[in-house]
OpenMM code with the backbone's topology and positions (N, CA, C; nanometers):
from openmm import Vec3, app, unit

residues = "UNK UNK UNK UNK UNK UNK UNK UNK UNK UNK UNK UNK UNK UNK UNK UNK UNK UNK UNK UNK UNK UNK UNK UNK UNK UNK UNK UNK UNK UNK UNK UNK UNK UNK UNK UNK UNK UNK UNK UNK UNK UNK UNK UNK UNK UNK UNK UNK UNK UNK UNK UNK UNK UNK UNK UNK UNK UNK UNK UNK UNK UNK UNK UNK UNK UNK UNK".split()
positions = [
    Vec3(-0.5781, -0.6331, -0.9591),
    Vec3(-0.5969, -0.6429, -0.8154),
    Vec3(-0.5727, -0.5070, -0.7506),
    Vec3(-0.6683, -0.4687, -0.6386),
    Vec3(-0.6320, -0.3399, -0.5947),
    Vec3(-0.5553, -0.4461, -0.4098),
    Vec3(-0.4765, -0.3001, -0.4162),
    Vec3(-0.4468, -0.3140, -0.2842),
    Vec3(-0.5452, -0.3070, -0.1730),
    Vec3(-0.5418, -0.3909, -0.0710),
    Vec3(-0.6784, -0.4153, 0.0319),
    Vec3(-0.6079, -0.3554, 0.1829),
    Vec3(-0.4943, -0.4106, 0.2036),
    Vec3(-0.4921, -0.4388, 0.3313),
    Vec3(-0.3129, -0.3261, 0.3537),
    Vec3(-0.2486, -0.3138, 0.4818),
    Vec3(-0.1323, -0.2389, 0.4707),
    Vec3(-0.0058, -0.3487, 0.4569),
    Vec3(-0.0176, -0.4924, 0.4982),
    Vec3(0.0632, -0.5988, 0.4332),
    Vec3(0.0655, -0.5787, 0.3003),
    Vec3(0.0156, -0.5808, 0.2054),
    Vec3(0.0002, -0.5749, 0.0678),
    Vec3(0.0781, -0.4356, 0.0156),
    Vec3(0.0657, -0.3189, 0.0950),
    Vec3(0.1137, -0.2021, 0.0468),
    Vec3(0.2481, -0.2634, 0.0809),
    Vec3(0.3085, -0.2901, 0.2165),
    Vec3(0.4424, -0.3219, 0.2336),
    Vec3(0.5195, -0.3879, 0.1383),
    Vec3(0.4394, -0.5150, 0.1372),
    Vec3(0.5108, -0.6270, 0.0374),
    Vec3(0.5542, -0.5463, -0.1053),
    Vec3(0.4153, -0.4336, -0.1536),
    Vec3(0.4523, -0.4032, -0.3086),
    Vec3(0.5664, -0.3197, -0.3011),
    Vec3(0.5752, -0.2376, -0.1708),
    Vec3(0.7197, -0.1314, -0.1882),
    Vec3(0.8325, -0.1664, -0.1423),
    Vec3(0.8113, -0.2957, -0.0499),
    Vec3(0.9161, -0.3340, 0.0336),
    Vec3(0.9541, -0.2854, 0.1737),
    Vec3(0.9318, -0.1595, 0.2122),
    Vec3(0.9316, -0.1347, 0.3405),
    Vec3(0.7946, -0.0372, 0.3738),
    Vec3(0.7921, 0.0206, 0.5174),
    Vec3(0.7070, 0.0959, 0.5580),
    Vec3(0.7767, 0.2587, 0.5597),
    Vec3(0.8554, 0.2122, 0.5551),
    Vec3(1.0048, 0.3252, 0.4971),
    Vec3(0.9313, 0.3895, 0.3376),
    Vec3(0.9790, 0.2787, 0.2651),
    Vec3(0.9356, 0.3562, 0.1204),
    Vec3(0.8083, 0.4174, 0.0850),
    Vec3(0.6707, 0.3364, 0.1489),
    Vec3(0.5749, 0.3988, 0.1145),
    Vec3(0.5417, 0.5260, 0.2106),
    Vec3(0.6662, 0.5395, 0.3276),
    Vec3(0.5840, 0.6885, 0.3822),
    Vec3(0.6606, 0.8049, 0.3163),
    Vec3(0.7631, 0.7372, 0.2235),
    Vec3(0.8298, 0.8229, 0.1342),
    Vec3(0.7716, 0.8259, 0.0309),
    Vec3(0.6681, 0.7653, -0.0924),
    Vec3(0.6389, 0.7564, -0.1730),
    Vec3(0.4779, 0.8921, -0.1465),
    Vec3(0.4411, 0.8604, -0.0267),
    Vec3(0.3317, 0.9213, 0.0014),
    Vec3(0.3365, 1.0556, 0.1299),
    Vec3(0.4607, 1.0912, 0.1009),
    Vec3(0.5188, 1.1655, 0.1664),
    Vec3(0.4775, 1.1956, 0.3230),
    Vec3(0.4733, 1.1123, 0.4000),
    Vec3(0.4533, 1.0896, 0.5252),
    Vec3(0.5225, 1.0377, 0.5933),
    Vec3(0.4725, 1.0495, 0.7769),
    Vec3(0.5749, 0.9390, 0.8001),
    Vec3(0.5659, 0.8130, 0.8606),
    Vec3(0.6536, 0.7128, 0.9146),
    Vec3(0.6138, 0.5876, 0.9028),
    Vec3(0.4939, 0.5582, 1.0674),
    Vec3(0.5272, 0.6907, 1.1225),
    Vec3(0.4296, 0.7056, 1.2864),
    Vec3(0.2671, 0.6819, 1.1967),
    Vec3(0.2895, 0.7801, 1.0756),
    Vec3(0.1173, 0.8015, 1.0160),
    Vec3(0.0690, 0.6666, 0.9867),
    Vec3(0.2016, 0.6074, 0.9238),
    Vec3(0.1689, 0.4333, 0.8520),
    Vec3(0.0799, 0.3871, 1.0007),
    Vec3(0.1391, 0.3471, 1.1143),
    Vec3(0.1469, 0.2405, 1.1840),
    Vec3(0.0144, 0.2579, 1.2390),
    Vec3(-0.0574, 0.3707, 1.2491),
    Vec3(-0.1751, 0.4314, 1.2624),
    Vec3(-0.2989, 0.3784, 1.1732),
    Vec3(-0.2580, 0.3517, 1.0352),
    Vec3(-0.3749, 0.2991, 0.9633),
    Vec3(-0.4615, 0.1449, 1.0309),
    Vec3(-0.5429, 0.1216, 0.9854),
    Vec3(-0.5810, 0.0035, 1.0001),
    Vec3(-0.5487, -0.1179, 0.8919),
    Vec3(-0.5495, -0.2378, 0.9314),
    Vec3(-0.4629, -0.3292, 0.8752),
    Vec3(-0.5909, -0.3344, 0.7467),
    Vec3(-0.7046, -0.3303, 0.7341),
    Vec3(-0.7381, -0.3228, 0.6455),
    Vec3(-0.7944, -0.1571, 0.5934),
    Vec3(-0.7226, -0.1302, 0.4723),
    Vec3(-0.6924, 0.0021, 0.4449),
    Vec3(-0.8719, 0.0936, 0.4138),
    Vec3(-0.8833, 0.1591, 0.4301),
    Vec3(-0.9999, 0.2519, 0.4084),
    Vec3(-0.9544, 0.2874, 0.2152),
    Vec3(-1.0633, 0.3155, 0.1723),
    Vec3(-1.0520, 0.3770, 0.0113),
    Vec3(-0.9741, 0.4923, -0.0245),
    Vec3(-0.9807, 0.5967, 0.0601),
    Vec3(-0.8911, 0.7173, 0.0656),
    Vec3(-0.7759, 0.6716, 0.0571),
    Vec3(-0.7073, 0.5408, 0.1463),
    Vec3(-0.5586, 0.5392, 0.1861),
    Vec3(-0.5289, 0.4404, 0.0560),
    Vec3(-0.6145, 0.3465, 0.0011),
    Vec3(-0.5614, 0.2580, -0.0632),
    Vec3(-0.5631, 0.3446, -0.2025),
    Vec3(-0.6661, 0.4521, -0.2351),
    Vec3(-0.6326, 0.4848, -0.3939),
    Vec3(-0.5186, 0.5882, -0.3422),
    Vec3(-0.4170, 0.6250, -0.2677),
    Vec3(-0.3358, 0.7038, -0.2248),
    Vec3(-0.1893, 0.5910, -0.2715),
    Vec3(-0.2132, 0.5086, -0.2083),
    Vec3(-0.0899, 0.4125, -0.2264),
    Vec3(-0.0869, 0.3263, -0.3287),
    Vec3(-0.2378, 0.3345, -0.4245),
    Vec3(-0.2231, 0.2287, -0.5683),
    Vec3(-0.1569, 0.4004, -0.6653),
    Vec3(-0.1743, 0.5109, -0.6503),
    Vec3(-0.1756, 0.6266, -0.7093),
    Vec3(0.0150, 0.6468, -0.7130),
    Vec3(0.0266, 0.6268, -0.6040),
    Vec3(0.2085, 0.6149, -0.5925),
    Vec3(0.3090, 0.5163, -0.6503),
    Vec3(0.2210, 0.3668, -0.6230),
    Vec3(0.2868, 0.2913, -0.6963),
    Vec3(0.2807, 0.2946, -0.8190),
    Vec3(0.1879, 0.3396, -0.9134),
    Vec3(0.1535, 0.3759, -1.0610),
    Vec3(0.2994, 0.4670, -1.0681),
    Vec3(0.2693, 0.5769, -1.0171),
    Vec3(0.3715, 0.6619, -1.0521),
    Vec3(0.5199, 0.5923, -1.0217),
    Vec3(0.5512, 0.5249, -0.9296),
    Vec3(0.6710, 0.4295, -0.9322),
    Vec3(0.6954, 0.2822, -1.0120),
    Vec3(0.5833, 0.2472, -1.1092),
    Vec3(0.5887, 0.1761, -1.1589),
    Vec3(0.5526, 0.0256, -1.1357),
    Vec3(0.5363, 0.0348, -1.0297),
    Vec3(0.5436, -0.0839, -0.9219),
    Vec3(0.4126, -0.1862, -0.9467),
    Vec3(0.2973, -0.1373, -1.0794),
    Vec3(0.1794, -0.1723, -1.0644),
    Vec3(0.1969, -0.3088, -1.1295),
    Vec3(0.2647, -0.3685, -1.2191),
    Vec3(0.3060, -0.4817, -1.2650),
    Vec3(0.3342, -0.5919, -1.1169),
    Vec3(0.3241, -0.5185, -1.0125),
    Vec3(0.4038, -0.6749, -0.9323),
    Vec3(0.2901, -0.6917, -0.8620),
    Vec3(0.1603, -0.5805, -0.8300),
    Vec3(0.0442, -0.6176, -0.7857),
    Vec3(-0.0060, -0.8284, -0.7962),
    Vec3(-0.0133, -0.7709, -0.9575),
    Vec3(-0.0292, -0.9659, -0.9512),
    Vec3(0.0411, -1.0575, -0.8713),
    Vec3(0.1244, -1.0373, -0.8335),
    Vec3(0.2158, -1.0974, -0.7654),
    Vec3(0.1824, -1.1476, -0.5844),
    Vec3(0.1094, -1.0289, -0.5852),
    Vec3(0.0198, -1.0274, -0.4349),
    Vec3(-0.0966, -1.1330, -0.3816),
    Vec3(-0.0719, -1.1663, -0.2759),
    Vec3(-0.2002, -1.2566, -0.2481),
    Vec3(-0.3184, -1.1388, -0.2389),
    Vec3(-0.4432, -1.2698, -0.2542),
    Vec3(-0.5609, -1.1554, -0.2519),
    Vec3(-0.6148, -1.1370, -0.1274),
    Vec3(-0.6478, -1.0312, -0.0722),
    Vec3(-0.7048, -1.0549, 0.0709),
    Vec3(-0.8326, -1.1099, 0.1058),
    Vec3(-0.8710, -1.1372, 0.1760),
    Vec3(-1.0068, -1.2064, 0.2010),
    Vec3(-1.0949, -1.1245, 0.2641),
    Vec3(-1.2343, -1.0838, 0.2467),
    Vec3(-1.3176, -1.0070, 0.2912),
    Vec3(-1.3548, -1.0884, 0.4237),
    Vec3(-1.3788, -0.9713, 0.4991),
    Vec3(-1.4305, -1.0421, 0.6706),
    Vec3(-1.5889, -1.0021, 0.6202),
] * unit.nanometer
topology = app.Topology()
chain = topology.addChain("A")
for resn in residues:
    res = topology.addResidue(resn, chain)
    for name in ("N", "CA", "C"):
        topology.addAtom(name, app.Element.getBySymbol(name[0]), res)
């Protein structure tokens, strides 16, 4: 499952805290995205969680639904 939406990024890191730390930004840049993520932002935040390990709990995620 790829990450779709910025709920989904939250849920996998736990805050909006960690991923503007993981992606070295800050959480003003987060709140700015759109709730459903563009390709740039989502292979940015599947690219971080790899490197944090975090890609195992993906499954764990609901799937989002295409509009």
């Amino acid at each position: 499952m790829d990450i779709q939406t910025k709920q989904q990024a939250r849920e996998l890191f736990g805050t909006y805290t960690a991923i503007a730390g993981a992606l070295e930004i800050t959480k003003g840049a987060i709140s700015q995205w759109p709730e459903h993520l563009p390709k740039k932002i989502r292979d940015r935040v599947m690219w971080a969680a790899h490197k944090r390990g975090l890609l195992d709990e993906i499954r764990d995620l609901p799937s989002s639904k295409k509009e």
